[in-house]
Chimera marker file (.cmm) of the C-alpha trace (Angstrom):
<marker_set name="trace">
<marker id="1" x="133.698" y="98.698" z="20.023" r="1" g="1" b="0" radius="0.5"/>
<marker id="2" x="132.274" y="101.408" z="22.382" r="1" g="1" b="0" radius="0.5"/>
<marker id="3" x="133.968" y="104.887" z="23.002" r="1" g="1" b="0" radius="0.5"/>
<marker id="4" x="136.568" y="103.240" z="25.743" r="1" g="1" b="0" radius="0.5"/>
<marker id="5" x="137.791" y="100.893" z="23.374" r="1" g="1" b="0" radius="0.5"/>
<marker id="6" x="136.318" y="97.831" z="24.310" r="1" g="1" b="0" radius="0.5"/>
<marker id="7" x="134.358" y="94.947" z="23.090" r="1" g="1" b="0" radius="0.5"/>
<marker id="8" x="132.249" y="93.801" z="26.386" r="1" g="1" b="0" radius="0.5"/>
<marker id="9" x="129.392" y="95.252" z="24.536" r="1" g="1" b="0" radius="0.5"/>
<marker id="10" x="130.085" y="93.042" z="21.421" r="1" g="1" b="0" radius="0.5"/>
<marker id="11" x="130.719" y="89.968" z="23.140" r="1" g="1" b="0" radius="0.5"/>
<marker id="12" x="127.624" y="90.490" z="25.556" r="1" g="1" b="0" radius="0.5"/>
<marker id="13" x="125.503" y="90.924" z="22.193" r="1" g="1" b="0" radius="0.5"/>
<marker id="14" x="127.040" y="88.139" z="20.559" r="1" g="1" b="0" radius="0.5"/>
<marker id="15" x="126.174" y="85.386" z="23.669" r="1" g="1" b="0" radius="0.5"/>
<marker id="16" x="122.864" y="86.867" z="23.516" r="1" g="1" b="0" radius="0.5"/>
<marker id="17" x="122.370" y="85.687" z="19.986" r="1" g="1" b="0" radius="0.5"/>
<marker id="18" x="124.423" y="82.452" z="20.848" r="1" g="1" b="0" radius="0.5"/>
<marker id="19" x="121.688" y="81.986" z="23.367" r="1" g="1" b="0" radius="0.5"/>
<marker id="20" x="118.712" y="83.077" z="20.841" r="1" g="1" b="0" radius="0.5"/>
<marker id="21" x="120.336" y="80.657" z="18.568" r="1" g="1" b="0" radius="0.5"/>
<marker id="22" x="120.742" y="77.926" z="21.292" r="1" g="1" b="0" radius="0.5"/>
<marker id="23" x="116.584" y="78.077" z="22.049" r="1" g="1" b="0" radius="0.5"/>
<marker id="24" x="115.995" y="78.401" z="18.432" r="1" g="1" b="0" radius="0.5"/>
<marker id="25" x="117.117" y="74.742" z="18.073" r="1" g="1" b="0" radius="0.5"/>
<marker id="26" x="115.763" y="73.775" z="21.887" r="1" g="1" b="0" radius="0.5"/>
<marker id="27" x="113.328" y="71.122" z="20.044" r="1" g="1" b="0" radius="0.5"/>
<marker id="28" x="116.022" y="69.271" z="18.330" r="1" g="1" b="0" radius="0.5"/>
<marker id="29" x="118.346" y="69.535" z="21.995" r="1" g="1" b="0" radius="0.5"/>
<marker id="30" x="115.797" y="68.022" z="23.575" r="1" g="1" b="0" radius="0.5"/>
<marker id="31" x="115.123" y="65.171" z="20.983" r="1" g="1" b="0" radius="0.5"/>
<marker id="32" x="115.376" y="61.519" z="22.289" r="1" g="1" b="0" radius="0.5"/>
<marker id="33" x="116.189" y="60.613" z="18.426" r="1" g="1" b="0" radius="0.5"/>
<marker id="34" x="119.581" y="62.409" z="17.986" r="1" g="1" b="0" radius="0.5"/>
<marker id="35" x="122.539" y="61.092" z="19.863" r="1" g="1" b="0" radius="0.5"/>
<marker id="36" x="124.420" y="63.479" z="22.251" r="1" g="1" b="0" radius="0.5"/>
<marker id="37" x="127.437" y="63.548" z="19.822" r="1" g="1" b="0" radius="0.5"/>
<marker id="38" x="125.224" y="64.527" z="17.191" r="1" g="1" b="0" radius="0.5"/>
<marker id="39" x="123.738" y="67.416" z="19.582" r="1" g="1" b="0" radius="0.5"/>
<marker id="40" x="127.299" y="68.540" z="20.169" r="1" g="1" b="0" radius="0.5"/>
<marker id="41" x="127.847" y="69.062" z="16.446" r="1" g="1" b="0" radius="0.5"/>
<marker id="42" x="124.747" y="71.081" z="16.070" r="1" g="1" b="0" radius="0.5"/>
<marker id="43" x="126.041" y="73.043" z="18.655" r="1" g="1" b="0" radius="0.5"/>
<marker id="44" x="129.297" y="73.507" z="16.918" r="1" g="1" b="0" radius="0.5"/>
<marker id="45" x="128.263" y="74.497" z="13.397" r="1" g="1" b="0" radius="0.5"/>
<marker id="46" x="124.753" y="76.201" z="14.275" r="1" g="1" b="0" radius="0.5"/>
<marker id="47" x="126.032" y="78.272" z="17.791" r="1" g="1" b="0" radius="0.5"/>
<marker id="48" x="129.075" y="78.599" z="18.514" r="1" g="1" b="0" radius="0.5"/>
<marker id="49" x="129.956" y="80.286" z="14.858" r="1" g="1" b="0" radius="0.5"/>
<marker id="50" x="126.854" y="83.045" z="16.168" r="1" g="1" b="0" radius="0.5"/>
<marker id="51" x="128.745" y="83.397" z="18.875" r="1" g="1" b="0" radius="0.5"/>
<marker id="52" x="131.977" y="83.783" z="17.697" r="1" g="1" b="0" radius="0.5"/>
<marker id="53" x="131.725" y="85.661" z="14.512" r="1" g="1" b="0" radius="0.5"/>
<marker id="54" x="134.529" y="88.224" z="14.038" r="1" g="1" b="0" radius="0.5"/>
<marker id="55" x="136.296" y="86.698" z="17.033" r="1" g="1" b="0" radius="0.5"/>
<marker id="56" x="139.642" y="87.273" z="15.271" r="1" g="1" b="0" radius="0.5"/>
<marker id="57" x="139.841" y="90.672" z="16.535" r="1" g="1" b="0" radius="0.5"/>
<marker id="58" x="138.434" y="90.389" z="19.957" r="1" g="1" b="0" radius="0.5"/>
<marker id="59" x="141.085" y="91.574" z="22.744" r="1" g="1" b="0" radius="0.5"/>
<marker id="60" x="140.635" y="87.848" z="24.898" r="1" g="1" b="0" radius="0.5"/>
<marker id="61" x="140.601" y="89.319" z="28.509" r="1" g="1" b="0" radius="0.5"/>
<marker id="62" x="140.269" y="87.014" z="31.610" r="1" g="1" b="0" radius="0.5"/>
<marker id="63" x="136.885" y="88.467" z="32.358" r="1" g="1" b="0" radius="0.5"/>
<marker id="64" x="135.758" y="87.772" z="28.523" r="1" g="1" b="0" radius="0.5"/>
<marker id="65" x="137.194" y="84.387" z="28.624" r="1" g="1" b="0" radius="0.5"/>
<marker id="66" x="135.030" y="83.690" z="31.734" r="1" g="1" b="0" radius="0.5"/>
<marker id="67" x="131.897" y="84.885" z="30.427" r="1" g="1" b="0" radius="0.5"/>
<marker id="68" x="132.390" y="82.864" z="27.096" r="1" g="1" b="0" radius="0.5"/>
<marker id="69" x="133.066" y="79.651" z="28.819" r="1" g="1" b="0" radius="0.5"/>
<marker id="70" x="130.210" y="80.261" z="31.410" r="1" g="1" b="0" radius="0.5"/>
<marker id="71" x="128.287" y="80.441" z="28.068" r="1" g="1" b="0" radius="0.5"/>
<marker id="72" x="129.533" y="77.364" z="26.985" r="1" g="1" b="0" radius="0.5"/>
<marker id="73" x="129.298" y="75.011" z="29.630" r="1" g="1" b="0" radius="0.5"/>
<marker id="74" x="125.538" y="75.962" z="29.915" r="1" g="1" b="0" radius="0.5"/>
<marker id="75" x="124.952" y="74.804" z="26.786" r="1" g="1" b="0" radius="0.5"/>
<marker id="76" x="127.067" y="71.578" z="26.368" r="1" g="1" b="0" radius="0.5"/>
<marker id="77" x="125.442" y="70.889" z="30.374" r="1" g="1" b="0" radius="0.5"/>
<marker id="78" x="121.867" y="70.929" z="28.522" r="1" g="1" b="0" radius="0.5"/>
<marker id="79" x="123.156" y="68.925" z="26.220" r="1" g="1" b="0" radius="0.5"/>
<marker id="80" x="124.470" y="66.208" z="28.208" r="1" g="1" b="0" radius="0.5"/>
<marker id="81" x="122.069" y="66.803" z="30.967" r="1" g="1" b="0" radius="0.5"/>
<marker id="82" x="122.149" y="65.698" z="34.553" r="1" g="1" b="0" radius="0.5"/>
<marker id="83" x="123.685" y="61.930" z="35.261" r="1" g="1" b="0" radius="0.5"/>
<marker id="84" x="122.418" y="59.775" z="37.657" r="1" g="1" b="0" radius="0.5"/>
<marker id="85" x="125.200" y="57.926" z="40.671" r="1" g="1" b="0" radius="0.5"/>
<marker id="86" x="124.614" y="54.833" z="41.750" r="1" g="1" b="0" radius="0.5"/>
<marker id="87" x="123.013" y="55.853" z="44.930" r="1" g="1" b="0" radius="0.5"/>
<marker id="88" x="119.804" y="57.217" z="42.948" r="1" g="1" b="0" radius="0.5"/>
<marker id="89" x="120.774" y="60.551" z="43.258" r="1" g="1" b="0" radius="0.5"/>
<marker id="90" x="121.250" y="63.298" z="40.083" r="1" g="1" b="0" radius="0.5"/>
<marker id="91" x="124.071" y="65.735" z="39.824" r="1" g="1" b="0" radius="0.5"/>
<marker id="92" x="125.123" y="67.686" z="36.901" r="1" g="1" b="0" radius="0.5"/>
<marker id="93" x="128.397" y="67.096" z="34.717" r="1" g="1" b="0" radius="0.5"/>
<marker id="94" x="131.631" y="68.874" z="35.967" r="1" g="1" b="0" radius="0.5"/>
<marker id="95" x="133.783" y="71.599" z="34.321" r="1" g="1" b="0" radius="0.5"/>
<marker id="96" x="136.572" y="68.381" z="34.118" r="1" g="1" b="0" radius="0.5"/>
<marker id="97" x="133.841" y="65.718" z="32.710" r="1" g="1" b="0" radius="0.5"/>
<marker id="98" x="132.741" y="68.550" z="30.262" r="1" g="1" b="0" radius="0.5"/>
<marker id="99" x="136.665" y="69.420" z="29.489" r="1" g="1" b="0" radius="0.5"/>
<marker id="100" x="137.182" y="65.208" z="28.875" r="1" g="1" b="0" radius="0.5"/>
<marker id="101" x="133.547" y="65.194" z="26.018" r="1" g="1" b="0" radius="0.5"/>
<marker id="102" x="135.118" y="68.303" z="23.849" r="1" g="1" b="0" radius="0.5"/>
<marker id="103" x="138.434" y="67.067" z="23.899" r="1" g="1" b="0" radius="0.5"/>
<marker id="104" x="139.705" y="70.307" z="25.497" r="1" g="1" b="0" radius="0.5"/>
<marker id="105" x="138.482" y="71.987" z="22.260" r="1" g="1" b="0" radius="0.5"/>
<marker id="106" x="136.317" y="74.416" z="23.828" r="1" g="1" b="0" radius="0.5"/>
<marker id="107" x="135.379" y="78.009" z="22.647" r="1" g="1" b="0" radius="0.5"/>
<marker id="108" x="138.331" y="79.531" z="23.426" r="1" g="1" b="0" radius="0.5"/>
<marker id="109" x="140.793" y="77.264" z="21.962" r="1" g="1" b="0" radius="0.5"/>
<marker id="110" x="138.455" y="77.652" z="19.123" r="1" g="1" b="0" radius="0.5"/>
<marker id="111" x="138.992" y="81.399" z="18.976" r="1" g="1" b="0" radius="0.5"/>
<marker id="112" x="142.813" y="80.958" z="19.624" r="1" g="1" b="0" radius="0.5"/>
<marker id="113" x="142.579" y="78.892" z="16.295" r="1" g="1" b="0" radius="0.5"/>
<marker id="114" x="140.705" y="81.402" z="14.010" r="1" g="1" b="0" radius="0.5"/>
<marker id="115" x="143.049" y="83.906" z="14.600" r="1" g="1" b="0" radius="0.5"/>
<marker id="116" x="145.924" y="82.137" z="14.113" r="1" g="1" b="0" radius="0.5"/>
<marker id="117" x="144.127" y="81.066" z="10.679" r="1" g="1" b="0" radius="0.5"/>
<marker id="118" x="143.387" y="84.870" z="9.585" r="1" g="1" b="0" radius="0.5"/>
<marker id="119" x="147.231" y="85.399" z="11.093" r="1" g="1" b="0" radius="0.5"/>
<marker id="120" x="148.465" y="83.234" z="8.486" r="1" g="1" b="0" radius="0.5"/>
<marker id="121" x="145.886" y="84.770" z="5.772" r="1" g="1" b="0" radius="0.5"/>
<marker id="122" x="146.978" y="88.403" z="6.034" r="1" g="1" b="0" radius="0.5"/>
<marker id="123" x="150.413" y="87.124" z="6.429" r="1" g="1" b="0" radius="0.5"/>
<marker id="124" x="150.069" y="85.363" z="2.861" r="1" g="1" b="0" radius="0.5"/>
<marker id="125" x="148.671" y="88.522" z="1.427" r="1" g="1" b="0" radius="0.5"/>
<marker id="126" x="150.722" y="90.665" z="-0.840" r="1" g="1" b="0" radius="0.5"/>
<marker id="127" x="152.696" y="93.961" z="0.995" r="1" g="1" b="0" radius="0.5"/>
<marker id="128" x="150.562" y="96.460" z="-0.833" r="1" g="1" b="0" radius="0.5"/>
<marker id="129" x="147.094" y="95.018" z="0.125" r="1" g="1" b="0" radius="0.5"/>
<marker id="130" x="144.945" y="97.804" z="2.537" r="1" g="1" b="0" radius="0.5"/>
<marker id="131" x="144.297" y="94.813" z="5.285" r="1" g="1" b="0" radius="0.5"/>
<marker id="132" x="148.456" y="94.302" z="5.599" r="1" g="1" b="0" radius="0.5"/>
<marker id="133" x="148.669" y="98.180" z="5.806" r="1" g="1" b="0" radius="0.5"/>
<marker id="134" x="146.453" y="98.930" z="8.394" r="1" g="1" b="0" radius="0.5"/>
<marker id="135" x="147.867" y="96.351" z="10.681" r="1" g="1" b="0" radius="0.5"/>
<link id1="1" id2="2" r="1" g="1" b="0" radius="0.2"/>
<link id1="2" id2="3" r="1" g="1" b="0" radius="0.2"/>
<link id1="3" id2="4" r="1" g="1" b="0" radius="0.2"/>
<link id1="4" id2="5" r="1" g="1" b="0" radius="0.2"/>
<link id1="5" id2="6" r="1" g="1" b="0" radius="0.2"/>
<link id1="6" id2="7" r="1" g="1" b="0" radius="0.2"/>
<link id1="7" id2="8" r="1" g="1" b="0" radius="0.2"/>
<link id1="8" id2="9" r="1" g="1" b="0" radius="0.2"/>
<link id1="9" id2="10" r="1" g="1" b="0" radius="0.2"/>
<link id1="10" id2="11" r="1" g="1" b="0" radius="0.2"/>
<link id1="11" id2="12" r="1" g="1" b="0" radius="0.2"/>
<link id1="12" id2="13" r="1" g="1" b="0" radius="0.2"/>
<link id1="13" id2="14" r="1" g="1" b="0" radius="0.2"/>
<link id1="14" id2="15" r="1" g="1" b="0" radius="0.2"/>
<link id1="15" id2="16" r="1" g="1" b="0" radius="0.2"/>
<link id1="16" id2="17" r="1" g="1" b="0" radius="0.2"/>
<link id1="17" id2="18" r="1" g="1" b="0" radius="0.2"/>
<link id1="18" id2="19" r="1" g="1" b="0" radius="0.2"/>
<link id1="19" id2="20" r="1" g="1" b="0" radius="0.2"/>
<link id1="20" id2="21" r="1" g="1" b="0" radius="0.2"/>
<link id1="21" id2="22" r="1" g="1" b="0" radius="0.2"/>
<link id1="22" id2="23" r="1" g="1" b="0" radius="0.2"/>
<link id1="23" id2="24" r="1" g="1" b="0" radius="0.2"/>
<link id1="24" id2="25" r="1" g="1" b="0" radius="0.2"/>
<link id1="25" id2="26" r="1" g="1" b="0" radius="0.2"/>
<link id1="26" id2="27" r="1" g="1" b="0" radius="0.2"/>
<link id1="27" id2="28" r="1" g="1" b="0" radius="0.2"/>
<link id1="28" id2="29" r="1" g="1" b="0" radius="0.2"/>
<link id1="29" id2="30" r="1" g="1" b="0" radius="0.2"/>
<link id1="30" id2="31" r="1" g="1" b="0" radius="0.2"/>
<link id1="31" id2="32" r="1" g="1" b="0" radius="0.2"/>
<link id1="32" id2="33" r="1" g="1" b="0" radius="0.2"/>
<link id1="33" id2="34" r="1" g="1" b="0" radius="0.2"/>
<link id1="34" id2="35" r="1" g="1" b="0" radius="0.2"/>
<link id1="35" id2="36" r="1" g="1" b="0" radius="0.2"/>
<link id1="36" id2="37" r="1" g="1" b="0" radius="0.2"/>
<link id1="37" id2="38" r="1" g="1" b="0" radius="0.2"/>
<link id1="38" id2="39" r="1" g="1" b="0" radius="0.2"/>
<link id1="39" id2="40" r="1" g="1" b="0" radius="0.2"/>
<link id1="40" id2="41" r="1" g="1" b="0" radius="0.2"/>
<link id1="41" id2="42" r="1" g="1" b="0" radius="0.2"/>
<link id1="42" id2="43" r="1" g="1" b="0" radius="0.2"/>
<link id1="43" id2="44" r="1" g="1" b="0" radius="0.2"/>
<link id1="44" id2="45" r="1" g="1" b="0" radius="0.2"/>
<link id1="45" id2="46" r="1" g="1" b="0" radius="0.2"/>
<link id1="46" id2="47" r="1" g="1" b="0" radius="0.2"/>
<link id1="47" id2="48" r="1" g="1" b="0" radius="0.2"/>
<link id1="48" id2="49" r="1" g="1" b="0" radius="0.2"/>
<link id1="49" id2="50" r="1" g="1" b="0" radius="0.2"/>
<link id1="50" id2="51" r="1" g="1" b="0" radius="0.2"/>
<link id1="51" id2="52" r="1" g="1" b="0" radius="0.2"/>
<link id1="52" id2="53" r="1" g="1" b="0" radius="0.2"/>
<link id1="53" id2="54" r="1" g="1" b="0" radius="0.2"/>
<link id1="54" id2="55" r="1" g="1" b="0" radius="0.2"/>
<link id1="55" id2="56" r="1" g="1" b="0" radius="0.2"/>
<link id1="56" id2="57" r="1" g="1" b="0" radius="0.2"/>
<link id1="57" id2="58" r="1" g="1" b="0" radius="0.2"/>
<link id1="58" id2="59" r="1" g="1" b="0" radius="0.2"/>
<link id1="59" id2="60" r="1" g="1" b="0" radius="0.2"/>
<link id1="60" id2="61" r="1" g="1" b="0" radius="0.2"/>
<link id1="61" id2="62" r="1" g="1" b="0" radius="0.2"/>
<link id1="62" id2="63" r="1" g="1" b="0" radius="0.2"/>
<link id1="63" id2="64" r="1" g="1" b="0" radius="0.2"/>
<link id1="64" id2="65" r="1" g="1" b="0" radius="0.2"/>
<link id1="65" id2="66" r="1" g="1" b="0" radius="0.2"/>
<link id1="66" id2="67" r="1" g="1" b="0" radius="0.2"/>
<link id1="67" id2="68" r="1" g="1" b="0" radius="0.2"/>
<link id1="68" id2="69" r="1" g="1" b="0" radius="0.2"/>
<link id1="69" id2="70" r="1" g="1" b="0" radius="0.2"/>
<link id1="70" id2="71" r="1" g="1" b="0" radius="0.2"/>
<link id1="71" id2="72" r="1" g="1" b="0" radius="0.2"/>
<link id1="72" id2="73" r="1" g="1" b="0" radius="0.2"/>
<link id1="73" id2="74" r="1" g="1" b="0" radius="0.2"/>
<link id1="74" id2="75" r="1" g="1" b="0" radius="0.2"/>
<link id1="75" id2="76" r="1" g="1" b="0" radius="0.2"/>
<link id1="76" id2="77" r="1" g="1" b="0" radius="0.2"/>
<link id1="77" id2="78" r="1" g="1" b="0" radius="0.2"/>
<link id1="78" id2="79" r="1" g="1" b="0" radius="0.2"/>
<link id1="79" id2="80" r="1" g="1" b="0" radius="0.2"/>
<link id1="80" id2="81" r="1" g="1" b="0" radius="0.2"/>
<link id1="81" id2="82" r="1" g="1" b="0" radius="0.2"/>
<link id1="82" id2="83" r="1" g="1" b="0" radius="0.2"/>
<link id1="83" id2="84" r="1" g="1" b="0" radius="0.2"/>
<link id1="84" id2="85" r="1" g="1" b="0" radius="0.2"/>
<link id1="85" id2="86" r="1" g="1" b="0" radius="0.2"/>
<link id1="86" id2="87" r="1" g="1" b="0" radius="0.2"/>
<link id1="87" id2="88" r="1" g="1" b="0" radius="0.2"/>
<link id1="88" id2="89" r="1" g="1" b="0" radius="0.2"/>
<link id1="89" id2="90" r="1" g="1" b="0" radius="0.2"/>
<link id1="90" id2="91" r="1" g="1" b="0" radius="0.2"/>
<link id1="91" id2="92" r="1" g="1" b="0" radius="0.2"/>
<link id1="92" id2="93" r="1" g="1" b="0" radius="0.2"/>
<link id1="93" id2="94" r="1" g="1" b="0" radius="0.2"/>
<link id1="94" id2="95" r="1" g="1" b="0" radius="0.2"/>
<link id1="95" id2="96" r="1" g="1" b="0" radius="0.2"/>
<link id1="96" id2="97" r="1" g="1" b="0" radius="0.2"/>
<link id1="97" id2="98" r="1" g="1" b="0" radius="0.2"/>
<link id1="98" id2="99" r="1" g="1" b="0" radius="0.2"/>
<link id1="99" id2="100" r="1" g="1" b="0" radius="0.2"/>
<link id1="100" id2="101" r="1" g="1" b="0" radius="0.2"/>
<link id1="101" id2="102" r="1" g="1" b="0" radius="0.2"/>
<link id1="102" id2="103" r="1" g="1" b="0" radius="0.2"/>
<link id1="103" id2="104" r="1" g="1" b="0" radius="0.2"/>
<link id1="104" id2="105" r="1" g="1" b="0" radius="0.2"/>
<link id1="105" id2="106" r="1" g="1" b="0" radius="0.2"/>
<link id1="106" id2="107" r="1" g="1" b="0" radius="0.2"/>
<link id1="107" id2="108" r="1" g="1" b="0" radius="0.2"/>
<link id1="108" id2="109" r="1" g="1" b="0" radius="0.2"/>
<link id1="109" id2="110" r="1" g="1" b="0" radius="0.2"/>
<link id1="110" id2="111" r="1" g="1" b="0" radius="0.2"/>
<link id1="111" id2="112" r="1" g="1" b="0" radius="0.2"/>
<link id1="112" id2="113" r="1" g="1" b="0" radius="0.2"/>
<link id1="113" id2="114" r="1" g="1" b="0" radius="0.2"/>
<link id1="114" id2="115" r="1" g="1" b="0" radius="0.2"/>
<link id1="115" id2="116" r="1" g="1" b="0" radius="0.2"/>
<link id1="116" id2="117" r="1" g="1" b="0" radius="0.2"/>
<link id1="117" id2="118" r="1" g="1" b="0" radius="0.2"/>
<link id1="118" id2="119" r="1" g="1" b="0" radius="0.2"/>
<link id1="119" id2="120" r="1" g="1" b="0" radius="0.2"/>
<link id1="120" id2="121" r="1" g="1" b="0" radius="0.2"/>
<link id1="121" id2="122" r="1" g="1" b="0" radius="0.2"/>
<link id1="122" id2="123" r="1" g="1" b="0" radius="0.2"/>
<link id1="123" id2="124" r="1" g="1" b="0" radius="0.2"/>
<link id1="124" id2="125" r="1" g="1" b="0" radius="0.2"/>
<link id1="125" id2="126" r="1" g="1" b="0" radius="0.2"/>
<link id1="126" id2="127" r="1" g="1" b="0" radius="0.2"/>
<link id1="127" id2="128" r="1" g="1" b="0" radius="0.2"/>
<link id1="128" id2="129" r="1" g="1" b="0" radius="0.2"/>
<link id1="129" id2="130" r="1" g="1" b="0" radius="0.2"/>
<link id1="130" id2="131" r="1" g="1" b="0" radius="0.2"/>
<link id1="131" id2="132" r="1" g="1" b="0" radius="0.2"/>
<link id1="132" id2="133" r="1" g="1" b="0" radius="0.2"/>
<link id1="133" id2="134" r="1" g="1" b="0" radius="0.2"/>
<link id1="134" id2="135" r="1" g="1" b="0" radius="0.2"/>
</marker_set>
């Protein structure tokens, strides 16, 4: 957090190393061998943790939200790259086609589920622990 109380800063850092992460791995993206589902689960377990680390205490604002899934669909879009129509032409994947491949699980649902998981972890801890007394 910054003096005002709010996490932009964070979150801005945190795509940044999603993104350093993301190039890190560009040679393996890129890869003819691996199969785009198998791309999507590198993505899963090797970014979007980097980006999301700590998420359980982010304030999700609208603007935040927008940024993250901007974020998001850049990656999974060079992962699934451009498709070709049947007139010759390319186009790139849309936010609904992108949506359909994740199973509507995308970052932020992801986020929505990790705190609900550290919800149910503090709630579980005893009455007397300092985490359950600062809350």
């Amino acid at each position: 957090m910054n003096g005002n109380k709010s996490i932009e800063e964070e979150i801005k850092g945190r795509i940044s190393l999603g993104s350093k992460a993301f190039y890190a791995n560009q040679d393996l993206i890129k890869s003819k061998l691996l199969t785009k589902n198998s791309k999507l689960r590198m993505y899963k377990t090797l970014v979007r943790p980097v980006v999301t680390y700590a998420c359980e205490m982010w304030a999700l604002k609208e603007n935040i939200k927008t940024k993250l899934r901007v974020f998001e669909r850049k990656v999974l879009r060079r992962i699934y790259g451009p498709t070709k129509e049947k007139d010759g032409t390319w186009r790139i994947i849309s936010n609904e086609v992108l949506n359909r491949v994740t199973g509507n699980k995308n970052i932020i649902n992801y986020m929505k589920a990790q705190r609900l998981a550290w919800f149910g972890h503090v709630h579980r801890m005893p009455e007397n622990s300092m985490v359950k007394k600062s809350i």
